[in-house]
C-alpha positions in Angstrom: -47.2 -215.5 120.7 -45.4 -212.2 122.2 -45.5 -214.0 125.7 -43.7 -217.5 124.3 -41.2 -215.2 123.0 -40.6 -213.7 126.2 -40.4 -216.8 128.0 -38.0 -218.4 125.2 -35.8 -215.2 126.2 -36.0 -215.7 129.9 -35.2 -219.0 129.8 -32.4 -218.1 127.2 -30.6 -215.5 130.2 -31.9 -217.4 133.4 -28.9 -220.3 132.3 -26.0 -217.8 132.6 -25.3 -218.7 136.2 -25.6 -222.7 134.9 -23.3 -221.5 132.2 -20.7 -219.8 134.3 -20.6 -222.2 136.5 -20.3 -225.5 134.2 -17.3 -223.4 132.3 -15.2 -222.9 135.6 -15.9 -226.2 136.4 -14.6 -227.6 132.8 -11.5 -225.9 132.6 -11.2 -226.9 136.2 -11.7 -230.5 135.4 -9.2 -230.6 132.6 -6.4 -229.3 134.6 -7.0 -231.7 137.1 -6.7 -234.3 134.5 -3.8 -233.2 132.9 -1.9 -233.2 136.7 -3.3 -236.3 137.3 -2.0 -237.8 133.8 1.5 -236.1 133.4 1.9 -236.8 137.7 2.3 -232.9 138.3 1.4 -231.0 141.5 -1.9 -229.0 140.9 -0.7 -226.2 138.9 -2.8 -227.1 135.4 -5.3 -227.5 137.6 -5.2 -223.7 139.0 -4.4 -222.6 135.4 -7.4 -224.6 134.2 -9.4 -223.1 136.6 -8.2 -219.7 136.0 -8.9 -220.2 131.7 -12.4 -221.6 132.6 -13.1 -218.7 135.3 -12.1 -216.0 132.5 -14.0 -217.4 129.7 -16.7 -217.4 131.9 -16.7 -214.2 132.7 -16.3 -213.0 128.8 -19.3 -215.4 128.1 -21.4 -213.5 131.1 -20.4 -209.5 129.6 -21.5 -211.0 125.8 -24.2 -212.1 127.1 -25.0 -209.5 129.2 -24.5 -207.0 126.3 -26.9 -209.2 124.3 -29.0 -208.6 126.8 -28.8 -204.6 126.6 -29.1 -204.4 123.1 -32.1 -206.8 123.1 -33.9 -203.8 125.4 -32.8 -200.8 123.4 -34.5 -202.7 120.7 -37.3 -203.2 122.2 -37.4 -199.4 123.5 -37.0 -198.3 120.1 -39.4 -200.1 118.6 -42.2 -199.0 121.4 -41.1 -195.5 120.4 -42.2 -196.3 116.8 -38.9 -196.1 115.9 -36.2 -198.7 114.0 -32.7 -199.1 114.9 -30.6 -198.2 111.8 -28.3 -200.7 110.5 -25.5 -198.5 109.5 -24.4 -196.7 112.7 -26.4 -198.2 115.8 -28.3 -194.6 115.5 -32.2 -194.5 115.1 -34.6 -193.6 112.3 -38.3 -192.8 112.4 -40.4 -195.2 110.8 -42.8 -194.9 107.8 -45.9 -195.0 109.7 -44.4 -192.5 112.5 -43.5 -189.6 110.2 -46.7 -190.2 107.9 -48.6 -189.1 110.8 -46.8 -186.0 112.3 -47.0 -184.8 108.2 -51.2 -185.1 108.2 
């Protein structure tokens, strides 16, 4: 079960270049088509590809953070340790302080 999980997760972050790329080419697209329908030179076209290129690049950093926080979970949790919900900052677990008091 552990190793679907990691596979479902790798899978999940192995489609951010697919992601990027279909994004660029999107807003790309649609300023081609607005040129093409209001009979412009190519400038919606170089804005559209400018829009999709930067929400590209915020949709790579989310998910690149998504990414980080997924391993500092992790960590934390091989640690015996929880992530607290409050502040980001870590508690020990139940189990983990019942055995340093024994």
């Amino acid at each position: 079960m552990r190793n679907s999980r990691h596979r479902s997760r790798l899978l999940r972050h192995s489609t951010a270049g697919i992601q990027f790329t279909l994004t660029f080419l999107l807003g790309l697209g649609g300023g081609y088509l607005l040129d093409r329908h209001m009979k412009t030179t190519p400038g919606f076209t170089a804005w559209g590809g400018l829009l999709g290129f930067l929400i590209g690049v915020y949709r790579l950093f989310r998910q690149g953070r998504g990414i980080l926080r997924e391993g500092d979970k992790h960590r934390q949790q091989a640690r015996g340790r929880e992530p607290s919900e409050d502040d980001g900052s870590t508690t020990e677990s139940t189990e983990s302080t019942e055995n340093t008091q024994s």
